[in-house]
Each structure stands twice: as structure tokens, then as C-alpha cells.
C-alpha positions as a Markdown table, in Angstrom:
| # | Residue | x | y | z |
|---|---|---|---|---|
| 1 | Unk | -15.4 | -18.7 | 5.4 |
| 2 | Unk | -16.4 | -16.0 | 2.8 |
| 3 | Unk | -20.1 | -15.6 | 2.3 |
| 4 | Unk | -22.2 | -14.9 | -0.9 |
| 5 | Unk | -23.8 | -12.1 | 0.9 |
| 6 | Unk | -20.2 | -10.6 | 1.6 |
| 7 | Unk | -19.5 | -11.1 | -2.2 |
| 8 | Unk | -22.6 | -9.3 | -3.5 |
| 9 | Unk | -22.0 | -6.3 | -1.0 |
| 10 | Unk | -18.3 | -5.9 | -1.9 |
| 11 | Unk | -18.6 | -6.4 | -5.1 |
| 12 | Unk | -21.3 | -3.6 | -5.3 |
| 13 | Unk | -19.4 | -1.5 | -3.7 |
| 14 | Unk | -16.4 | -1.7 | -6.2 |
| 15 | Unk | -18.8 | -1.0 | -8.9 |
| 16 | Unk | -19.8 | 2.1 | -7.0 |
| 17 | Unk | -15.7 | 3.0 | -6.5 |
| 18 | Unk | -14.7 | 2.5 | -9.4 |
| 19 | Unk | -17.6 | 4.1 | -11.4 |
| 20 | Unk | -16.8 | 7.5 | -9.5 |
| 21 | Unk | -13.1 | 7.3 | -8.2 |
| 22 | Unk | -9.4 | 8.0 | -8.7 |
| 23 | Unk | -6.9 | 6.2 | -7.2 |
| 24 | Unk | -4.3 | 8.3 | -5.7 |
| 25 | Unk | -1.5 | 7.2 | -8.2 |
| 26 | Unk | -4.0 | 8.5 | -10.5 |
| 27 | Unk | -4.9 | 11.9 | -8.8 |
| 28 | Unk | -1.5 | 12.3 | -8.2 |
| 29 | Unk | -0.6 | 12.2 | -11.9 |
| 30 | Unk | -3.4 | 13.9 | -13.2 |
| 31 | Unk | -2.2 | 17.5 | -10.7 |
| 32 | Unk | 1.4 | 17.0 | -11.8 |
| 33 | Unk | 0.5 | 17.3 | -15.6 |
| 34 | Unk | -1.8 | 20.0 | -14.6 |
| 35 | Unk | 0.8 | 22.0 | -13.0 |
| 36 | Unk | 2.9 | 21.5 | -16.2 |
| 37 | Unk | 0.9 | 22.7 | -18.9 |
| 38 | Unk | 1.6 | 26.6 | -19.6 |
| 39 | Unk | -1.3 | 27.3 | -22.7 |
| 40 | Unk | -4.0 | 28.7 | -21.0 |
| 41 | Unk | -6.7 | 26.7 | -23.0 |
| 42 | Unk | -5.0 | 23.6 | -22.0 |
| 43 | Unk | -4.7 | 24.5 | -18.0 |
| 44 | Unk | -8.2 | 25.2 | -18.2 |
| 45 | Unk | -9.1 | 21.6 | -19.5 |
| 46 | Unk | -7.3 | 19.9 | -17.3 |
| 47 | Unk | -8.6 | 22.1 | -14.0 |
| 48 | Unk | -12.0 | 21.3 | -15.3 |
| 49 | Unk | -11.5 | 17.5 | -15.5 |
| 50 | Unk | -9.9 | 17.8 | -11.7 |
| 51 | Unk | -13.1 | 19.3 | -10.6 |
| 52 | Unk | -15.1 | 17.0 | -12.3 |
| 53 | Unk | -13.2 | 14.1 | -10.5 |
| 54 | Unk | -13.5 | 16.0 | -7.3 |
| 55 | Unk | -17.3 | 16.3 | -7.5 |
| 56 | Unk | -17.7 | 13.3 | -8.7 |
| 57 | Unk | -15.6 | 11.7 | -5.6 |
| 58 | Unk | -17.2 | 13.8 | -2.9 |
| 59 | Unk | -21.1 | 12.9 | -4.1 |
| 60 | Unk | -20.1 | 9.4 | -5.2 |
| 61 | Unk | -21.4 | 9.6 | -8.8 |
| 62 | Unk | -20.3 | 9.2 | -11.7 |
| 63 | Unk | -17.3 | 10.1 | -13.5 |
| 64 | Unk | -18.7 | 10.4 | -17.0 |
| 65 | Unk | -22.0 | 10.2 | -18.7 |
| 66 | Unk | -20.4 | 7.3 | -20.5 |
| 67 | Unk | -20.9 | 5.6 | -17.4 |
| 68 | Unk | -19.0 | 2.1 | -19.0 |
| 69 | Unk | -19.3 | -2.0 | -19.0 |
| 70 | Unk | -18.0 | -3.6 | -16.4 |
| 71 | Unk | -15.6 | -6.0 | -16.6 |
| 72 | Unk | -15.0 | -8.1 | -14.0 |
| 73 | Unk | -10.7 | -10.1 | -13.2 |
| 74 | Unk | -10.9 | -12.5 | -11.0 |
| 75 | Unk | -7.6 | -13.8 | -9.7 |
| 76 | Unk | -7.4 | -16.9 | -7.3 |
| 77 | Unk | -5.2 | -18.1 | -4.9 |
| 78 | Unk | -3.7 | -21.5 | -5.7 |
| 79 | Unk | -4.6 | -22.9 | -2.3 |
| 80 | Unk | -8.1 | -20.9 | -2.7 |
| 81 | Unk | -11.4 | -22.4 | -1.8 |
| 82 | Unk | -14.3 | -20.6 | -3.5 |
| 83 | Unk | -17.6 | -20.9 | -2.3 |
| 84 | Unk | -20.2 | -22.7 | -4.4 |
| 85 | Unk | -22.6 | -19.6 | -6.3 |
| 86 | Unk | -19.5 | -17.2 | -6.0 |
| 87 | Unk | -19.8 | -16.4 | -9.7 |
| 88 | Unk | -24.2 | -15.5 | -9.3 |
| 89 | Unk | -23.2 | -13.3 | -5.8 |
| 90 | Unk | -20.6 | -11.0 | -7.9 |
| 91 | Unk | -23.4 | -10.7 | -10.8 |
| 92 | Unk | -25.8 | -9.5 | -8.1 |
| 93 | Unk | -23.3 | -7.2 | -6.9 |
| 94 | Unk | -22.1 | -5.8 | -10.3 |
| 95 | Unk | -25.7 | -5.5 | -10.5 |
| 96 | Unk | -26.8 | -3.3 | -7.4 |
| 97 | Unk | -23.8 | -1.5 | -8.2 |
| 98 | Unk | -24.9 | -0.7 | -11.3 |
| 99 | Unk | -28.3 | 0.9 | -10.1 |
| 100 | Unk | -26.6 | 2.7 | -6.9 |
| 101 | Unk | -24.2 | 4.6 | -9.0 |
| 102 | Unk | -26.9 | 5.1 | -11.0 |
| 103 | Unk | -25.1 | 4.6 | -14.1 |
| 104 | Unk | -26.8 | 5.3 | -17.7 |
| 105 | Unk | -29.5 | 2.8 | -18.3 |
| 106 | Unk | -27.2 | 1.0 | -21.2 |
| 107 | Unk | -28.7 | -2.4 | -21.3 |
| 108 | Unk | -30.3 | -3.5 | -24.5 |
| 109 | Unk | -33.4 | -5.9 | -24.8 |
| 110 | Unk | -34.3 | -8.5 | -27.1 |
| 111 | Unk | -32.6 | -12.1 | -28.3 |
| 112 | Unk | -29.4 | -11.8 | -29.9 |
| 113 | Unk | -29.9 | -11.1 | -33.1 |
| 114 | Unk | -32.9 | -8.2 | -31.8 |
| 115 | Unk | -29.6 | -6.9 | -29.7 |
| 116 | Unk | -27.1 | -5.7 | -32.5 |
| 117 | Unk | -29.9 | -3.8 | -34.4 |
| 118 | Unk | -31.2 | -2.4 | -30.8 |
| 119 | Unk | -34.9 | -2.7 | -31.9 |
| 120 | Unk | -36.0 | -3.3 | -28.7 |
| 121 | Unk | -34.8 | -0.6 | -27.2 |
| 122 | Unk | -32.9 | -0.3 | -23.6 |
| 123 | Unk | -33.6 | -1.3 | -20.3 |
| 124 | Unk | -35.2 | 1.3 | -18.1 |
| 125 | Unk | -32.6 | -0.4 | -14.7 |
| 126 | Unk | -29.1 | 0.6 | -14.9 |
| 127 | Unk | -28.0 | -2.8 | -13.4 |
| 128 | Unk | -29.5 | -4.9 | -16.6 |
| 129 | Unk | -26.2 | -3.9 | -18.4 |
| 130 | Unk | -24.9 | -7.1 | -18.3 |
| 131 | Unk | -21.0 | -7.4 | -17.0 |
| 132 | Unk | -18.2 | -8.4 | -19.8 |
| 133 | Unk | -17.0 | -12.1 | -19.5 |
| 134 | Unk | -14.7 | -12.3 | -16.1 |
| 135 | Unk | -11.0 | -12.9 | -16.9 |
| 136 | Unk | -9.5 | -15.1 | -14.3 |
| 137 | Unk | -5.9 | -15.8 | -13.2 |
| 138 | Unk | -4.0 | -17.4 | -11.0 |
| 139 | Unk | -2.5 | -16.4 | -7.8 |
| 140 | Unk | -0.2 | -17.9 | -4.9 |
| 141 | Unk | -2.0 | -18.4 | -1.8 |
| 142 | Unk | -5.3 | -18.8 | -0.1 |
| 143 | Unk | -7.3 | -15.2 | -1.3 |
| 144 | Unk | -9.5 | -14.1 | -4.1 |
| 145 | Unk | -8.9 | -10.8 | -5.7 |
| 146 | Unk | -11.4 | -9.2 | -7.7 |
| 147 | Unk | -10.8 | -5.7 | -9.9 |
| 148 | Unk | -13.7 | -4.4 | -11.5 |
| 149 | Unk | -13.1 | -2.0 | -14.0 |
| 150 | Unk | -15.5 | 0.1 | -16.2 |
| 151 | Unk | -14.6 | 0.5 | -19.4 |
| 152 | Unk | -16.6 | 3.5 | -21.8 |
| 153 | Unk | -17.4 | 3.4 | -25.2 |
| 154 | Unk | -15.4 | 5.9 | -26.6 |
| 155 | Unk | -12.3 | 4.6 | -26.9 |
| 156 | Unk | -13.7 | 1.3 | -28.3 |
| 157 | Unk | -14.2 | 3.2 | -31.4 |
| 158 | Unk | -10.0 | 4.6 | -31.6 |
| 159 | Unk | -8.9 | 0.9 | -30.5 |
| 160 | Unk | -7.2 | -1.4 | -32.7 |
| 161 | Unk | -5.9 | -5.2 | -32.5 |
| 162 | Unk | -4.0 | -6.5 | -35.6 |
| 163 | Unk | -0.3 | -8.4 | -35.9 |
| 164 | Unk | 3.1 | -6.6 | -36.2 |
| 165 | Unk | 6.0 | -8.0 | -38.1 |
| 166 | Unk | 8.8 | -8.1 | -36.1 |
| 167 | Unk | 11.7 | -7.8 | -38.1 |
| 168 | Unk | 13.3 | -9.4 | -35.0 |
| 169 | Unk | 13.5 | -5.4 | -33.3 |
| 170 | Unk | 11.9 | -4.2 | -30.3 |
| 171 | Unk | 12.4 | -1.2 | -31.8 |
| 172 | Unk | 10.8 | -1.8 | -35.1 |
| 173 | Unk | 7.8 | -3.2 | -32.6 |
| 174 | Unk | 7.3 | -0.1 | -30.1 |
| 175 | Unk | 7.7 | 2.2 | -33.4 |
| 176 | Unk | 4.5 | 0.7 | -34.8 |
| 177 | Unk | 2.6 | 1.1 | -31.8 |
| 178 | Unk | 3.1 | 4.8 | -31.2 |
| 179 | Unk | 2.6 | 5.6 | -34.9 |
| 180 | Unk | -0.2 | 3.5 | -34.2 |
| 181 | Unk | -1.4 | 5.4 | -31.3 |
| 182 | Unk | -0.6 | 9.4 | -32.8 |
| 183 | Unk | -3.7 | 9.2 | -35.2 |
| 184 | Unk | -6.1 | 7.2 | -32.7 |
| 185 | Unk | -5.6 | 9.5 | -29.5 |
| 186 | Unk | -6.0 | 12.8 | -31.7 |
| 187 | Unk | -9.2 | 11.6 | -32.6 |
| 188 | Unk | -10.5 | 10.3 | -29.5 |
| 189 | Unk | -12.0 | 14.0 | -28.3 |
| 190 | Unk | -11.5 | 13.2 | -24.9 |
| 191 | Unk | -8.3 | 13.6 | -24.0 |
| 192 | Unk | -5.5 | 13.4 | -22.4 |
| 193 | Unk | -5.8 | 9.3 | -22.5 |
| 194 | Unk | -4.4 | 6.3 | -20.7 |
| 195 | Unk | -2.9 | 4.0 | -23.5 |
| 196 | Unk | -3.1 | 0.4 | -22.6 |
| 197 | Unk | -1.4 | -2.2 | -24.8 |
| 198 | Unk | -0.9 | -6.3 | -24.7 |
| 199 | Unk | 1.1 | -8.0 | -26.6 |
| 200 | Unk | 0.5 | -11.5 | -27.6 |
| 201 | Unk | 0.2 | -14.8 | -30.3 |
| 202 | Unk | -3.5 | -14.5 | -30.8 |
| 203 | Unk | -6.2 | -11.6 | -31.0 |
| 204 | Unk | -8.0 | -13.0 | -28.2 |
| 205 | Unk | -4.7 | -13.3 | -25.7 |
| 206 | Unk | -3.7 | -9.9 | -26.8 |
| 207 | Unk | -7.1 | -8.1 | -26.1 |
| 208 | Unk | -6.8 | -9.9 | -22.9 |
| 209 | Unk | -3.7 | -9.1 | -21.9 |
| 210 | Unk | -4.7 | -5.5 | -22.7 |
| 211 | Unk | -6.9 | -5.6 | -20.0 |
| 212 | Unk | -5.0 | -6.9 | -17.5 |
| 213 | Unk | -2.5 | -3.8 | -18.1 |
| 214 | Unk | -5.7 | -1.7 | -17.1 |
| 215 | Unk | -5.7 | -3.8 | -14.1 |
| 216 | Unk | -2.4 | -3.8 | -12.9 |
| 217 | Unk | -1.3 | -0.6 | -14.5 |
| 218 | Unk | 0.2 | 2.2 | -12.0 |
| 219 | Unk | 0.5 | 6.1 | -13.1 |
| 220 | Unk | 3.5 | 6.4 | -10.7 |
| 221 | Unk | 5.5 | 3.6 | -12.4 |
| 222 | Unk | 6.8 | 3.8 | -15.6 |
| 223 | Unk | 8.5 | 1.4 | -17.2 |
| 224 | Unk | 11.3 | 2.5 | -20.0 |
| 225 | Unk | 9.4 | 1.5 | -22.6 |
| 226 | Unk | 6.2 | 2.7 | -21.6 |
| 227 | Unk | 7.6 | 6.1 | -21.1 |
| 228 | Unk | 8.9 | 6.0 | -24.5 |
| 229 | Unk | 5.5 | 6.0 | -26.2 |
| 230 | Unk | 3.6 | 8.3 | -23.6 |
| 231 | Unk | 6.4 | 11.3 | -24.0 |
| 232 | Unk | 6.8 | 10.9 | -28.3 |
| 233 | Unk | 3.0 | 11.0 | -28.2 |
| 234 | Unk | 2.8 | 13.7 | -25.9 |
| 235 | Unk | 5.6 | 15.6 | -28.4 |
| 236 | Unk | 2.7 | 15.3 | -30.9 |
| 237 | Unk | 1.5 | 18.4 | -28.8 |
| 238 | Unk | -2.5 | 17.1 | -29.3 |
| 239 | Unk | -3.2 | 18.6 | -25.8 |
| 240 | Unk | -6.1 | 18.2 | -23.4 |
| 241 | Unk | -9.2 | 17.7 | -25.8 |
| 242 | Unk | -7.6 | 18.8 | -29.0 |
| 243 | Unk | -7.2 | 22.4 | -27.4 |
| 244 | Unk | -2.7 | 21.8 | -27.5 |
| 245 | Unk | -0.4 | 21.2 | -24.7 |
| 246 | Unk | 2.0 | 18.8 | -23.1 |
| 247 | Unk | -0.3 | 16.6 | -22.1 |
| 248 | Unk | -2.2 | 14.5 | -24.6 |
| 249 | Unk | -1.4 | 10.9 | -22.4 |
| 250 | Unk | -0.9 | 10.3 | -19.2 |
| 251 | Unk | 0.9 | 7.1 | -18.8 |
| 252 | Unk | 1.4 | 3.7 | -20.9 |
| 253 | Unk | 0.6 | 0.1 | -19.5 |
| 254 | Unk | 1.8 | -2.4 | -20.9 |
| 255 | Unk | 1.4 | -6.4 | -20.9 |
| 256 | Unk | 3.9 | -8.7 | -22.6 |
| 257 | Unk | 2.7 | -12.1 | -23.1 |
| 258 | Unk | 4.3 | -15.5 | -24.6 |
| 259 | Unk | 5.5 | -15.4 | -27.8 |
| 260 | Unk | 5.7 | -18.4 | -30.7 |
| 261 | Unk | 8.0 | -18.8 | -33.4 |
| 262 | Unk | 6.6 | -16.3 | -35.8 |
| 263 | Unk | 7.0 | -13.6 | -37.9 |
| 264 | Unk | 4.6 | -11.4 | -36.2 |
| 265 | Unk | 3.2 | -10.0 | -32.7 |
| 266 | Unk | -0.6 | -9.5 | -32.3 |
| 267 | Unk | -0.9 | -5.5 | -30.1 |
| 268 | Unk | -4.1 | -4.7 | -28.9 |
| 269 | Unk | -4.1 | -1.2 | -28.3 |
| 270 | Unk | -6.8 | 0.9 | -26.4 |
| 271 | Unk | -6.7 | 4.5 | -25.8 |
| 272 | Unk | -8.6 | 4.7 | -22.3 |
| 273 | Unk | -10.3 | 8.2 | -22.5 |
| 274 | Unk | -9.5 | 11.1 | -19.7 |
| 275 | Unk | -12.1 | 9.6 | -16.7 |
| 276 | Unk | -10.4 | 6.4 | -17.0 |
| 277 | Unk | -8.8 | 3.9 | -16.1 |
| 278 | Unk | -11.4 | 3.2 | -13.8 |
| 279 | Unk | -11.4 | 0.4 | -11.9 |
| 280 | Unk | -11.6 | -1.1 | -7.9 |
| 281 | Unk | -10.0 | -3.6 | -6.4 |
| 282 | Unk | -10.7 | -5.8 | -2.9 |
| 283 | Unk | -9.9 | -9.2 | -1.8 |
| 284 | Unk | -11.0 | -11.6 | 0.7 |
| 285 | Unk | -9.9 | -14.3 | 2.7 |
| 286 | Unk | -10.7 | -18.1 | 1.7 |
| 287 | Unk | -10.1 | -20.6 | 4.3 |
């Protein structure tokens, strides 16, 4: 039987992973482009941002001073059985992850209202950043799988959610969201990004389902369409952080959700910045 304490301790140490990790689909990605670039300017930016992540790895700290929310997915099995409190153990986790990393005190006082104007300043602990609202899903069988990923401030700022008119084309569709996606990742400063996009009937689903193509998103597989976007982008020649190059993204996730009968589909696009996607993943047994 899974135990809160086992909860609390993994979860913790996902926070910690994810705050100050690559994956190795992601490492793997990141050399290749390296290798490719041929302006000096633009080698030397993406070196840098290899050593970074290297340092960052080997000390586990963290992998940008924008040390991000978390966001906690939750999927669970159909045949799952999860253990009363399960939601206030993975709190407590996200929490002790939070201060182990450390990651930048971000968390702001006051009542709701005292929040958006920030007049009562921050939080001096790292871990009273509060977690964003856990997505769940379902899952076949008996295991829970939790992906915790932190997600910066940056590219909040260069992302966009708003319908498309189809004009019954794919095409038409997946022109939008590159021309879409030119402007917003040669502003974002901190490239080369990780554009994420969902696809679906409401703001809310689409934004979701953005997410989700964080979480299940792989740099080693592309799909047609996402390659599409990340090489016309990359023609753009913005670079590593402005400076020019080949590389101005390194992959596309995408998430394709029901449609309706409409004349439109509602994109949520985010451009994750060059230290992310970050995000770690464990599951655990039920029954």
C-alpha cells in the first residue's frame, strides 16, 4: 500500500529533478543542435547553456534564476486506489522540494486582492510558492503517475491563447500558429525555445492540453507536423538568444483535442524558454 510519507518524499524529490535536470532526450537534442550551428556567436551560446545544465546537474541546483511554478499532472489508473490525504502529502512534498532546491523565494503574501498588487511583499521560504492547480487524467491500470513540471515566467509573457478559423484546412491551421510563433520566440530573449501547443474547443481545454504536450512531449520524436513548425521557425534564422543561427527551437509538442462543430479552433501556444521543459516524472504502485 502506498504511504503519505512515500508521496511527500517522492514528490520532493521530483521537484528537486526537475528544477535542476535534463532528460536525456533532452541532452541529447540540445549537443546535436550544438554541433550544428557554424556562427561562432551562436556555438558560444549554446556551449554556455550546456555547461550551465552540466553544473547545474552535477550540484543539483537550479537550472535558472527563474526558478518556476510548479505544476503538478496526476494521472490515475482506472483500477487505482488512492490513499486518503494523497493530495496534502504531494503539497508537502512540492513544498520541501521547493526549499531543497532552494528555488527563488517567489511566493507572495497577503489576501487575494493584497496578491495582484504584491503589497505585502514575498515570502522569505522558497516552498510558500504555492503549486498550480494539479491536472488529472485517466490511465489503464492500478498505478498513479505524477509529472511535476516547473514552468518560468518568461515565456508567460510571449504566450498566447485565442481561436483560429479553420477554413476547413490543416494547413490554413498550422500556418497561423507558426506565424504566430516567428514574432513571440524572437522576443522571448532566451532562446532557443521549446514550443508547446494544444489545440482545443475552449480556452481552458486548450491551455490544458498545452500542458499536457510539456508532459508527454519527447525531443527525439517528432511528429510531421511538429517538425514543420520547429524547422520554418528555425529558417527565421533568430538563433540562440537573438545572437543568429540554425537553432532558434528545439522541438514542437503538440496536443490535439476534441473538436465541435465550429468555425474555429482555440491554440494555446507557449514558447518554453532554453532551461525548459522541465519536468519529473515517477509512479507508484496502488494495490
Amino acid at each position: 500500500m502506498l504511504s503519505l510519507d512515500q508521496v511527500t518524499q517522492d514528490t520532493a524529490g521530483l521537484v528537486v529533478k526537475a528544477s535542476s535536470h535534463w532528460r536525456k532526450d533532452q541532452k541529447a537534442c540540445w549537443r546535436r543542435a550544438a554541433e550544428k550551428e557554424t556562427l561562432p556567436q551562436a556555438k558560444w551560446a549554446m556551449d554556455n547553456f550546456l555547461r550551465n545544465a552540466e553544473a547545474a546537474d552535477f550540484h543539483h541546483s537550479a537550472l535558472c534564476d527563474d526558478t518556476g511554478t510548479p505544476h503538478p499532472f496526476l494521472e490515475i489508473g482506472d483500477q487505482a486506489v488512492l490513499p486518503p490525504g494523497f493530495f496534502p502529502a504531494m503539497e508537502a512534498g512540492i513544498r520541501q522540494g521547493l526549499n531543497a532546491v532552494p528555488t527563488r523565494p517567489m511566493g507572495v503574501r497577503g489576501n487575494e486582492l493584497e496578491r495582484i498588487s504584491q503589497r505585502k511583499g514575498l515570502y522569505d521560504e522558497p516552498g510558500m510558492l504555492m503549486p498550480a492547480p494539479t491536472q488529472i487524467r485517466r490511465m489503464s491500470g492500478t498505478k498513479l503517475r505524477l509529472t511535476v513540471l516547473m514552468l518560468g515566467g518568461g515565456p508567460e509573457i510571449r504566450s498566447k491563447t485565442q481561436p483560429i478559423f479553420h477554413m476547413h484546412s490543416l494547413d490554413h491551421v498550422i500556418d497561423e500558429m507558426i506565424e504566430w510563433a516567428k514574432p513571440q520566440v524572437a522576443a522571448l530573449g532566451c532562446q532557443p525555445c521549446t514550443l508547446s501547443f494544444g489545440l482545443g474547443r475552449t480556452a481552458c481545454e486548450a491551455s490544458s492540453l498545452s500542458l499536457e504536450a510539456m508532459k508527454d512531449g519527447r525531443y527525439d520524436i517528432q511528429s510531421e507536423i511538429e517538425k514543420r513548425i520547429t524547422d520554418t521557425v528555425n529558417a527565421t534564422g533568430i538563433g540562440p538568444i537573438g545572437l543568429g543561427g540554425s537553432t532558434s527551437v528545439l522541438a514542437t509538442f503538440i496536443k490535439i483535442g476534441n473538436m465541435r462543430a465550429s468555425g474555429f479552433r482555440v491554440v494555446s501556444m507557449r514558447p518554453n524558454c532554453c532551461m525548459e521543459i522541465r519536468k519529473s516524472t515517477c509512479e507508484w504502485e496502488t494495490v
